[in-house]
PyMOL CGO cylinders between C-alpha atoms (Angstrom):
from pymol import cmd
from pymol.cgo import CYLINDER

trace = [
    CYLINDER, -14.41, 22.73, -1.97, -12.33, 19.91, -0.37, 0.3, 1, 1, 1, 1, 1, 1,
    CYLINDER, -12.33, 19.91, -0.37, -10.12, 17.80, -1.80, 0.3, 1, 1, 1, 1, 1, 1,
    CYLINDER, -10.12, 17.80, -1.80, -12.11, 15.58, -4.56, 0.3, 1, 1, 1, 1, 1, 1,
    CYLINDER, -12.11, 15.58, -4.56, -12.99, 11.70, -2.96, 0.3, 1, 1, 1, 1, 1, 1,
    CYLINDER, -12.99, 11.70, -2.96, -12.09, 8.55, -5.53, 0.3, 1, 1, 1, 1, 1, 1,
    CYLINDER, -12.09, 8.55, -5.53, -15.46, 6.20, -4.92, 0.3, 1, 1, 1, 1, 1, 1,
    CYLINDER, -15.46, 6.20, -4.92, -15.73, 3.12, -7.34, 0.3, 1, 1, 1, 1, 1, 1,
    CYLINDER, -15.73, 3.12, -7.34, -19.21, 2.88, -9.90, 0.3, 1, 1, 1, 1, 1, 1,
    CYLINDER, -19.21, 2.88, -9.90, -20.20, -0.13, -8.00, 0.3, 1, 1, 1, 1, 1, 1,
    CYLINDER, -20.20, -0.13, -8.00, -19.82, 2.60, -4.70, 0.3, 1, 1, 1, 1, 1, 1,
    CYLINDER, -19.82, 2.60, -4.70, -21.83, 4.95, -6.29, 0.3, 1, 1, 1, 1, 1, 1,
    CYLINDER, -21.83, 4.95, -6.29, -24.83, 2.55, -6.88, 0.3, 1, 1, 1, 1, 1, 1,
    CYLINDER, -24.83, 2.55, -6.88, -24.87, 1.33, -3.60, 0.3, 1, 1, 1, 1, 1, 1,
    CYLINDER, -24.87, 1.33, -3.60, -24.60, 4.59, -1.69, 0.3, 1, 1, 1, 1, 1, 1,
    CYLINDER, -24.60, 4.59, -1.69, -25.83, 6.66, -4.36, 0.3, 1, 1, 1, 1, 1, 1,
    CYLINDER, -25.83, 6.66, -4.36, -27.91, 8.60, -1.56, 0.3, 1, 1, 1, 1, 1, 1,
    CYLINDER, -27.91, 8.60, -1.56, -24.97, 9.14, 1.57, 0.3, 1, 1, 1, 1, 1, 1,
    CYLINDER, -24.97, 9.14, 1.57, -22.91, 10.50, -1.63, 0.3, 1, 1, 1, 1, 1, 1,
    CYLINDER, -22.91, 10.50, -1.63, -25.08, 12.90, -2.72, 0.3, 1, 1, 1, 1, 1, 1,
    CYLINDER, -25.08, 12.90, -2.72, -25.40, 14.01, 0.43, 0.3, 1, 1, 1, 1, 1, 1,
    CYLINDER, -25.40, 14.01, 0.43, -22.19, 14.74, 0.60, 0.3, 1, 1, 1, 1, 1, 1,
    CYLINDER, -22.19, 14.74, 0.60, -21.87, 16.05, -2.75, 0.3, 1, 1, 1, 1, 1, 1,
    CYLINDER, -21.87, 16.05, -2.75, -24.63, 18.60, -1.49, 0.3, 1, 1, 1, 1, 1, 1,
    CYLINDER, -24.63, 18.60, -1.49, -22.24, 19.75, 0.78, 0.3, 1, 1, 1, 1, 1, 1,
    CYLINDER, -22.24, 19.75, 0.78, -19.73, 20.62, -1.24, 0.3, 1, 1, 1, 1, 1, 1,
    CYLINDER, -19.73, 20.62, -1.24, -17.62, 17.24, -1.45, 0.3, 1, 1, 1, 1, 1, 1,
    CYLINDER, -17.62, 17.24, -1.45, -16.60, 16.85, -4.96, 0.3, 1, 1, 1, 1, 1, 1,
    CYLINDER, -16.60, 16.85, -4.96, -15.98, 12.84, -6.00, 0.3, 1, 1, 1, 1, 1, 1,
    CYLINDER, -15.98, 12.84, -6.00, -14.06, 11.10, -9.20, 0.3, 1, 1, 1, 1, 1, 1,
    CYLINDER, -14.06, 11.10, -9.20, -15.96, 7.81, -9.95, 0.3, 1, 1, 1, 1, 1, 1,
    CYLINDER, -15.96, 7.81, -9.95, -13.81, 5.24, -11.33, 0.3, 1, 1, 1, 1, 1, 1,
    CYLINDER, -13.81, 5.24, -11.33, -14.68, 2.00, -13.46, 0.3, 1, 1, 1, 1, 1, 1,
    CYLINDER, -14.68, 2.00, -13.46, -11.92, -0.87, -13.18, 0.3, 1, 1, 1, 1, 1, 1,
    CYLINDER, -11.92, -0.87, -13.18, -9.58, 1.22, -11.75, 0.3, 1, 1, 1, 1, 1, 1,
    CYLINDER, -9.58, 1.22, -11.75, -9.87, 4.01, -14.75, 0.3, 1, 1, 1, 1, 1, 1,
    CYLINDER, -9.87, 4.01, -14.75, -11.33, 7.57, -13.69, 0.3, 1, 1, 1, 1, 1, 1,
    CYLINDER, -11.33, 7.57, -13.69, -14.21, 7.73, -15.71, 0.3, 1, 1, 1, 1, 1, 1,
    CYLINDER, -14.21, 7.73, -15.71, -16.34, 10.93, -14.13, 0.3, 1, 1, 1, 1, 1, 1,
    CYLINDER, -16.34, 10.93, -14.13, -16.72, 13.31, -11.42, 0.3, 1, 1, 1, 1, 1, 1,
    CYLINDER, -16.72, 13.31, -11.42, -19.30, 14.93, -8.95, 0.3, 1, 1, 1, 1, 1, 1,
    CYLINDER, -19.30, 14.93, -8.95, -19.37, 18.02, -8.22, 0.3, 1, 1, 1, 1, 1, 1,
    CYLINDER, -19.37, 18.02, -8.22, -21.38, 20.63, -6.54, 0.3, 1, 1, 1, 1, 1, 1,
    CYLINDER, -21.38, 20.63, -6.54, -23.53, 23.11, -8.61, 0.3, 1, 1, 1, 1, 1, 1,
    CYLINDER, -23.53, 23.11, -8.61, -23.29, 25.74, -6.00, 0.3, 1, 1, 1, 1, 1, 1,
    CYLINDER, -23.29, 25.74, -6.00, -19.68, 26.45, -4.99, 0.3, 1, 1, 1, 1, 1, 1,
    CYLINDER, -19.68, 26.45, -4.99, -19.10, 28.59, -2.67, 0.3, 1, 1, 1, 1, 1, 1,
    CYLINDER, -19.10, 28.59, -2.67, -17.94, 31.98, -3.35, 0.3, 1, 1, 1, 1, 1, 1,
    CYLINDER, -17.94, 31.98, -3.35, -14.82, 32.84, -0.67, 0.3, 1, 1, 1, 1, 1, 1,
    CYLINDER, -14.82, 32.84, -0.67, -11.36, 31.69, -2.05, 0.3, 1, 1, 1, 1, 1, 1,
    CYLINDER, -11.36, 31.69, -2.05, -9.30, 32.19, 1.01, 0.3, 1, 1, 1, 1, 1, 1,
    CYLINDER, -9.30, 32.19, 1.01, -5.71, 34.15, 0.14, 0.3, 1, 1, 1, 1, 1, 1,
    CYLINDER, -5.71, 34.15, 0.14, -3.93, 30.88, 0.93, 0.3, 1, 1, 1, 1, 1, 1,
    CYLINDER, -3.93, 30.88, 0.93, -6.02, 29.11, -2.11, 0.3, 1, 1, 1, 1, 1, 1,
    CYLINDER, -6.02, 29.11, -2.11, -5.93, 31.89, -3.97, 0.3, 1, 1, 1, 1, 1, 1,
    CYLINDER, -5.93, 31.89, -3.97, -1.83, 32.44, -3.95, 0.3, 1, 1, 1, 1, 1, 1,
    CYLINDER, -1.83, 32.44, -3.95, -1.78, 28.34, -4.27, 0.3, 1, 1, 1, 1, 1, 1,
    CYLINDER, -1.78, 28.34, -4.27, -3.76, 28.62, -7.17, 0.3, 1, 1, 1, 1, 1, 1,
    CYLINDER, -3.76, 28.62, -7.17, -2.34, 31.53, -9.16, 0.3, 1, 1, 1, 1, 1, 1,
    CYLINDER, -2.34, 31.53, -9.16, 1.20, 30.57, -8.34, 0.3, 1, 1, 1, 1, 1, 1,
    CYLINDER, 1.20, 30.57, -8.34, 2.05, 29.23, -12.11, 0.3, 1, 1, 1, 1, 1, 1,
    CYLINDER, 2.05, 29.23, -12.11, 0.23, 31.81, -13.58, 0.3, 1, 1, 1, 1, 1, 1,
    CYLINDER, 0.23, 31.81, -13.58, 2.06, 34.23, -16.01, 0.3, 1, 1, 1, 1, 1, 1,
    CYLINDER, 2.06, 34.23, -16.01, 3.07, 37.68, -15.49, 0.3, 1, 1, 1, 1, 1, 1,
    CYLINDER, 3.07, 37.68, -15.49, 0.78, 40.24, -16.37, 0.3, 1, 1, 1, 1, 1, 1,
    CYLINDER, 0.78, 40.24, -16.37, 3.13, 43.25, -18.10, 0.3, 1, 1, 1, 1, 1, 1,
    CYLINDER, 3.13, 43.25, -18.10, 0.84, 46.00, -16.49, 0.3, 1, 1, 1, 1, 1, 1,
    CYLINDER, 0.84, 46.00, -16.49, 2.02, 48.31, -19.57, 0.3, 1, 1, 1, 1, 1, 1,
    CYLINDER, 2.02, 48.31, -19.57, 0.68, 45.98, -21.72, 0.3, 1, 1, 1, 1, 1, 1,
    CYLINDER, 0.68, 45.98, -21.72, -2.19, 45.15, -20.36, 0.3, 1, 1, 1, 1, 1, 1,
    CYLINDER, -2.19, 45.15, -20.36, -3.30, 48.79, -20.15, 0.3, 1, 1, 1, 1, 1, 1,
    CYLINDER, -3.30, 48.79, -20.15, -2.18, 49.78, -23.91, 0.3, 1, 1, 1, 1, 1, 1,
    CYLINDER, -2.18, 49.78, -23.91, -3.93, 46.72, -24.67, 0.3, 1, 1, 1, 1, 1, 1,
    CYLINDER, -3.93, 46.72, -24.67, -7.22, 47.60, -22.91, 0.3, 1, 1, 1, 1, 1, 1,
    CYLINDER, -7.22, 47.60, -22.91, -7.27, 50.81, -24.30, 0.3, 1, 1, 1, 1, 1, 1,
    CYLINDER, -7.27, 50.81, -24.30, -7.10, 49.90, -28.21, 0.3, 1, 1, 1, 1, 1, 1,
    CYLINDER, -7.10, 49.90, -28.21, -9.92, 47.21, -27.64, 0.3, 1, 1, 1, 1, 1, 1,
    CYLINDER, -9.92, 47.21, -27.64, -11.92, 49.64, -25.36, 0.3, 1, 1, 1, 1, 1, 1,
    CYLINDER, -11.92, 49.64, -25.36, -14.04, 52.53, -26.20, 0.3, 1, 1, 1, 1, 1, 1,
    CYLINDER, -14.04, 52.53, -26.20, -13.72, 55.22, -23.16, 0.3, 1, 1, 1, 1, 1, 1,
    CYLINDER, -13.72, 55.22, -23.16, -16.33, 57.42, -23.69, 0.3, 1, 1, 1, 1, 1, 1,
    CYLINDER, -16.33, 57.42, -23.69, -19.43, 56.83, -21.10, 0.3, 1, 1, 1, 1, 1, 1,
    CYLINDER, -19.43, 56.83, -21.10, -22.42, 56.89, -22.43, 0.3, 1, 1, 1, 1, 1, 1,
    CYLINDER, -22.42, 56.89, -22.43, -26.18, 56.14, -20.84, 0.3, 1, 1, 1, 1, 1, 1,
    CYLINDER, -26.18, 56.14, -20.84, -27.11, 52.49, -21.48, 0.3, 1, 1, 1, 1, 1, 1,
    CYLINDER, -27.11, 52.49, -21.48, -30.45, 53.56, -21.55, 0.3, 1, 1, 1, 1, 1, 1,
    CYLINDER, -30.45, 53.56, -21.55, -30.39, 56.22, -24.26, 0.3, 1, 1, 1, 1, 1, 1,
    CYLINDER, -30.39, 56.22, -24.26, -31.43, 55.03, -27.40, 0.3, 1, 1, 1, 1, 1, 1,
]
cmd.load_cgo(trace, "trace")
């Protein structure tokens, strides 16, 4: 999705229709009142490829995952034994 539009209410009445065209293409849009961001359109369907760029852009203040951890902690909350999902 691109970068989100700012369009005024009064905007958004009057080309209510070119907007939601362009919301249907994946333009996302922050509707302010009096100056004041109020709401925002966004597409229902997003589309489903993050590029790496976005991805390493996005993730780049997330916290360290201690793999150790994460594993121990997987285990203890996670019963290993497969079973069939069908047999009742």
């Amino acid at each position: 999705m691109t970068a989100q539009h700012e369009i005024t209410q009064r905007d958004l009445r009057s080309r209510s229709g070119e907007i939601m065209d362009a919301v249907e293409h994946g333009e996302a849009f922050v509707v302010t009142r009096n100056g004041a961001p109020i709401g925002e359109l966004i597409p229902l369907r997003r589309r489903r490829v993050v590029t790496r760029e976005e991805f390493a852009a996005m993730s780049a203040n997330a916290p360290l995952i201690n793999a150790e951890r994460f594993r121990a902690d997987l285990d203890e909350a996670v019963d290993g034994e497969l079973r069939d999902p069908y047999d009742r």
